[in-house]
N, C-alpha and C positions, 0 to 999 in steps of 0.2 A: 433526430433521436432514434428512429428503426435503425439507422444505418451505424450508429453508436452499440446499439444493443445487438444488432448482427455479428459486429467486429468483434465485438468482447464473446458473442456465444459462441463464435466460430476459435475461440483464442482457446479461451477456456477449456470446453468441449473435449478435447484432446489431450488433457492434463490426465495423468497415470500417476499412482504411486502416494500414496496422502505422505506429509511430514509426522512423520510417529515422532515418540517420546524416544529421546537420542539413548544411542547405547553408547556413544563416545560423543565428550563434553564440547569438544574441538570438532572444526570442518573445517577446510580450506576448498575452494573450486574457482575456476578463472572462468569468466563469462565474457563469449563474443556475441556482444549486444550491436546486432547488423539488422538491417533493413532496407528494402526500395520503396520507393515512390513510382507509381507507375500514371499514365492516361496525364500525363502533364504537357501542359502547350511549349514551345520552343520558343526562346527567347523572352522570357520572361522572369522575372524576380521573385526566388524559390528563398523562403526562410525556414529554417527546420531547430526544432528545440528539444532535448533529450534531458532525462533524469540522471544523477550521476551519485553514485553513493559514496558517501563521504564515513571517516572516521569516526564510529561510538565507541561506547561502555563495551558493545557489544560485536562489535566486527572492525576488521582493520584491513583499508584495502589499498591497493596498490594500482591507480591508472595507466593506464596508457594507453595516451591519445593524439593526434596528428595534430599539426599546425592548422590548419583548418578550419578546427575546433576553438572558440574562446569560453572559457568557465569562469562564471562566475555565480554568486550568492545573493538569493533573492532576500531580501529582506523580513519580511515576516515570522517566517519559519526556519530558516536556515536549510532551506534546499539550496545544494550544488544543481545547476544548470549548464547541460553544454549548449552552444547556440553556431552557427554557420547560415550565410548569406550568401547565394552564386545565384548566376545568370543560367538559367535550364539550357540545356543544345539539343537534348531530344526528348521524349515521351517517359524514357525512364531516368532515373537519378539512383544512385547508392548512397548507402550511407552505413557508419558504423565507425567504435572503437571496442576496446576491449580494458577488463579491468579483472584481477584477482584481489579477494574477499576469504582470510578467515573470520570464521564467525564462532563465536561460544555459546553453550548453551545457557540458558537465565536462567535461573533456580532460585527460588523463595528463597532458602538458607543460604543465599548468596549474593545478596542485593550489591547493587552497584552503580550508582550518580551515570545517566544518561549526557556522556557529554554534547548528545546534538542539541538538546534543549536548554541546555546551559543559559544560552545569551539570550533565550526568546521571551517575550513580556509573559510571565504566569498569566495573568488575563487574558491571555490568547486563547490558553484552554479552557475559560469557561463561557466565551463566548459563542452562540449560535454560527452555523454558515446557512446555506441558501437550502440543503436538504437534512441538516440536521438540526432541528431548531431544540431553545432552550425549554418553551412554550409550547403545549399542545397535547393532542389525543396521547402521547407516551405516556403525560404524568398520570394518568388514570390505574396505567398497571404500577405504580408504585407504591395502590394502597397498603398493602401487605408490609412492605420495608417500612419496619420503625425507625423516625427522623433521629431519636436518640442514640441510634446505635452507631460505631465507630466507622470512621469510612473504611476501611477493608470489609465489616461486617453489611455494610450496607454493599457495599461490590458484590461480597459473596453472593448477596440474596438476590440483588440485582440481577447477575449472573444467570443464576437460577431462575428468575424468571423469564431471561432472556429464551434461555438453552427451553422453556416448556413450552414461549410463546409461537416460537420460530424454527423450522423445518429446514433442513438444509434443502433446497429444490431448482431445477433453472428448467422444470418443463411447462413454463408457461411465460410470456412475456411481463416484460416491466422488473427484473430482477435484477442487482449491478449496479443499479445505478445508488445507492446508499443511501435513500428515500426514507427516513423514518417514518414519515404520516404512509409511507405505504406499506411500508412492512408491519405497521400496526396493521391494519386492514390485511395484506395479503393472507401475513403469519407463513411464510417461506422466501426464501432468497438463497442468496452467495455473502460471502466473508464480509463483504462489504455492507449489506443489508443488516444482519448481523448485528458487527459492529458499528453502525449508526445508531442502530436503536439505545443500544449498551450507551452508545457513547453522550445522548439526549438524557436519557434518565441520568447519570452520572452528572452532568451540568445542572441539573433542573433540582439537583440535593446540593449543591456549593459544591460539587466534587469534581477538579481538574482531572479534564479527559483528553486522551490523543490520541490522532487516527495514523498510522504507519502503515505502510505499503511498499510492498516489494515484488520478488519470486520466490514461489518453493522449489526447493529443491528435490528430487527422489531419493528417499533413504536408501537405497538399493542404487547399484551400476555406479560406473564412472566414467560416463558421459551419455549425448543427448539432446534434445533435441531441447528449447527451454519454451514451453507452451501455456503459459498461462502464470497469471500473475495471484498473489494472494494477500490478505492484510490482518491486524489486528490492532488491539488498542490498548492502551496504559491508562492507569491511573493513577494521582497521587495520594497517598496514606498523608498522616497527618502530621507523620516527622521529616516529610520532603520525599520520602523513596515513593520512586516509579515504580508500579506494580503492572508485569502484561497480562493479558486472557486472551485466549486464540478462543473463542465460542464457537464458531463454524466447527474448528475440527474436533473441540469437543461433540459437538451432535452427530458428527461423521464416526465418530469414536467413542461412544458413549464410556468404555473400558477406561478413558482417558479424563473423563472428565473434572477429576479433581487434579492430576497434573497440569492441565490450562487454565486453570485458575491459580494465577502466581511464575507458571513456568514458559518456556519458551523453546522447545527442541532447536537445535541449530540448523538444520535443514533449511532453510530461508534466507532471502539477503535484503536487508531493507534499501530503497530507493528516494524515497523520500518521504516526508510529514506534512501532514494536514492537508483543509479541503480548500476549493475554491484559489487557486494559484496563480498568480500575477506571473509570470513568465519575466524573464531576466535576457536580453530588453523588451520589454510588455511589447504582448501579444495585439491583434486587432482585435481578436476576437475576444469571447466572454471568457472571463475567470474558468481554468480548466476544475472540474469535481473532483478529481484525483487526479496524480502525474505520476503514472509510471510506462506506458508506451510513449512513444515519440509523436510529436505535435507539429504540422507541418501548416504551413501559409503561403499560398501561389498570389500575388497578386491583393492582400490583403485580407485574403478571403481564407476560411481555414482548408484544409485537404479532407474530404471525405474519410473515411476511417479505411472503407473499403481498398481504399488505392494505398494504405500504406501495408506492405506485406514484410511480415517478422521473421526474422532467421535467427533468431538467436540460438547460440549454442551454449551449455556448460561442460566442462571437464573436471575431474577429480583434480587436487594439485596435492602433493606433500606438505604438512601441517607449519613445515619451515618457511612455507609463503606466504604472505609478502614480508 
């Protein structure tokens, strides 16, 4: 778990540039999502598992990826998965494809049917996972939201108490990992801490919640270096529309905080949904807590986090791509 929480600080850590509220509704950027494996034995049976973003409401992207590579769809959620299986020859390994993403922005007065959750059981999103449960110390800060009141109004407030309970912070250990019993306690984290808590109290009123994870993007420049990953979550209102809040970067933003409740700058590329992920052909190891770096397996056993090193890059594209 140190060595989890190392990879993510050292990932993070180097992220510049927050996703502001868009001044243009439209993005397009093409991402070389690369990486090595390094300290791996020779001749042995190396399996590596990457996120791959697929088709919404809200982004449309265009792969391209080598034979090498097999995709397919994990069943629960509808994560796209790439998968590859080779025999190691030396200590390092590469890996990588690339894919362009325009993306829109999401604005309350322009709601729009999420089609990645189309096909996925609704009772997906009011069930518990392993660190965001339905049950527990969250429901305490709920006294205040009246059970009567509509679920967007119960969001808002919820919201709101998220954004008073929770400090944006990563100087101290245990943050990342999307712990709601600890972010009750700590009361600071990252995106992810965040939005578990949001996403606990939201389940624990009948109110279908979902955790999305991807990259931000830099509103500025056009290209870069792609360092850190960021997430948010949805809800559902009670006539079926998915509603986002980004709460992190409302507290990074406080100027902002009534545009993340309901909106979504396009700055962002989503990767994949939900927690606790069966890998697509399952993994040895345990149910990943979120998927969006690459997941590797020598010998059955998982790859330290440490030995997997990210290159990813983005580029601007013209809005006529993909």
């Amino acid at each position: 778990m140190r060595a989890f929480a190392l990879f993510f600080s050292l990932w993070t850590a180097l992220w510049i540039g927050p996703p502001l509220a868009a001044s243009e509704p439209d993005r397009a950027v093409r991402i070389d999502y690369r990486f090595e494996i390094s300290d791996l034995p020779a001749g042995e049976k190396l399996r590596v598992w990457c996120p791959v973003p697929q088709n919404t409401a809200d982004q449309q992207v265009e792969l391209q990826i080598g034979s090498e590579w097999s995709v397919a769809v994990e069943g629960r959620y509808g994560n796209r998965i790439a998968y590859r299986e080779l025999t190691t020859i030396d200590s390092l390994s590469t890996h990588g494809f690339s894919f362009t993403v325009k993306r829109r922005e999401v604005r309350s007065d322009q709601p729009a049917d999420n089609a990645q959750v189309s096909d996925v059981d609704p009772a997906i999103w009011l069930q518990p996972s392993r660190l965001v449960p339905v049950a527990g110390k969250h429901v305490g800060l709920l006294a205040s939201v009246p059970v009567t009141a509509s679920r967007r109004e119960q969001a808002r407030q919820i919201y709101a108490v998220v954004l008073n309970h929770v400090d944006y912070r990563k100087d101290q250990p245990g943050w990342g990992r999307g712990d709601t019993a600890w972010v009750c306690d700590s009361r600071f984290g990252n995106c992810t801490d965040f939005h578990s808590l949001f996403i606990s109290m939201m389940r624990s009123r009948g109110i279908p919640a979902r955790f999305e994870i991807g990259f931000s993007i830099p509103s500025e420049g056009k290209s870069g270096d792609l360092t850190g990953y960021h997430c948010w979550a949805w809800f559902q209102d009670e006539d079926g529309t998915w509603v986002p809040v980004d709460i992190s970067e409302a507290d990074k933003h406080p100027e902002l905080s009534d545009y993340y409740f309901g909106n979504l700058s396009p700055h962002r590329v989503t990767m994949t949904t939900g927690r606790d992920i069966k890998l697509v052909p399952k993994q040895a190891g345990d149910p990943l807590n979120f998927f969006v770096a690459p997941y590797a397996e020598i010998n059955g056993k998982p790859v330290e986090k440490e030995h997997i090193h990210l290159q990813h890059r983005w580029q601007q594209t013209p809005l006529s791509a993909p």
